[in-house]
C-alpha positions in Angstrom: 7.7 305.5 -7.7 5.9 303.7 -5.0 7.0 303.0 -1.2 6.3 299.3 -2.6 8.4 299.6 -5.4 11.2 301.2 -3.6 11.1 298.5 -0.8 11.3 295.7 -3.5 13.9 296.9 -5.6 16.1 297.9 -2.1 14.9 294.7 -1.1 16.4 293.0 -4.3 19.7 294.8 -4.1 20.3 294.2 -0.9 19.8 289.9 -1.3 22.4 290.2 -4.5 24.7 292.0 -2.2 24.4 289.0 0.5 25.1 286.9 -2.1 28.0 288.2 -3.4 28.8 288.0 -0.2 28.3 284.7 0.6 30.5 284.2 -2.7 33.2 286.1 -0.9 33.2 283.7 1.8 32.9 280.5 0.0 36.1 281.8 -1.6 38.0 282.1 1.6 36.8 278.8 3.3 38.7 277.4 0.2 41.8 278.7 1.3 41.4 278.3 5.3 43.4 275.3 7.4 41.4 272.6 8.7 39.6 274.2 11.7 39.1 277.6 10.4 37.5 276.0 7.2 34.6 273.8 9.2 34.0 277.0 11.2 33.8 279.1 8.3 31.7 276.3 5.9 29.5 275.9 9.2 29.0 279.6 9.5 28.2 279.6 5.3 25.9 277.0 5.7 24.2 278.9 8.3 24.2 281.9 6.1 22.8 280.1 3.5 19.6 279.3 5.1 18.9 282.8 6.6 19.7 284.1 2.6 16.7 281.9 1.3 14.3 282.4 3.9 15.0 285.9 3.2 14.9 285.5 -0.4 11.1 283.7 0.2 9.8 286.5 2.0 10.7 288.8 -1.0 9.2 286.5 -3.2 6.1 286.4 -0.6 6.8 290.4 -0.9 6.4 290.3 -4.8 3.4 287.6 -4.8 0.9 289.9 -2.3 1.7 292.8 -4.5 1.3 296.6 -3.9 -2.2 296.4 -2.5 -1.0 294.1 0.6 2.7 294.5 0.9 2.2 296.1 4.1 2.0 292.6 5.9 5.2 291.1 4.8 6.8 293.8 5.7 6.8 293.5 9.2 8.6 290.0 8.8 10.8 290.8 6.2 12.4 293.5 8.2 13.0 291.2 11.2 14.3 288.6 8.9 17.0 291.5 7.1 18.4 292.8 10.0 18.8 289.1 11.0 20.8 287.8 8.2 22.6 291.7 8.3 23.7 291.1 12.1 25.0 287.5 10.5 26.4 288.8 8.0 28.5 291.6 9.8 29.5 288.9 12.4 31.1 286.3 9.4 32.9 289.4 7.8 34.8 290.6 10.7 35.3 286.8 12.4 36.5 285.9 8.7 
């Protein structure tokens, strides 16, 4: 298999992961008090964003296709250990 077709399907994994995730979360906030609820939906909405830019750049990842992978790359990695920082902080705050 292909570097490109291992970074895509690692790539693929890893955004159904955050979204479980995110799930996870959404789950919680339904059970939190008042304050800890607006934090957490505010930290979920935050989430939220970062997941679908994330999950545009691996679209952009599938669209330029094996021959020119190589410059999304670059940005997607920034963006995943972005939204992996993120989503490290909500999981132990929450």
């Amino acid at each position: 298999m292909s570097d490109y077709r291992l970074y895509q399907e690692k790539a693929k994994a890893q955004l159904d992961e955050w979204e479980a995730d995110l799930d996870k979360l959404r789950a919680q906030a339904k059970q939190k008090e008042a304050g800890d609820k607006i934090e957490m939906e505010n930290k979920i909405r935050e989430l939220e964003t970062k997941l679908a830019k994330g999950k545009a750049q691996y679209d952009e990842l599938k669209t330029k296709g094996e021959g020119a992978w190589e410059s999304v790359r670059e940005g997607m990695d920034a963006a995943w250990d972005d939204l992996s920082a993120s989503f490290k902080e909500a999981k132990s705050k929450f």
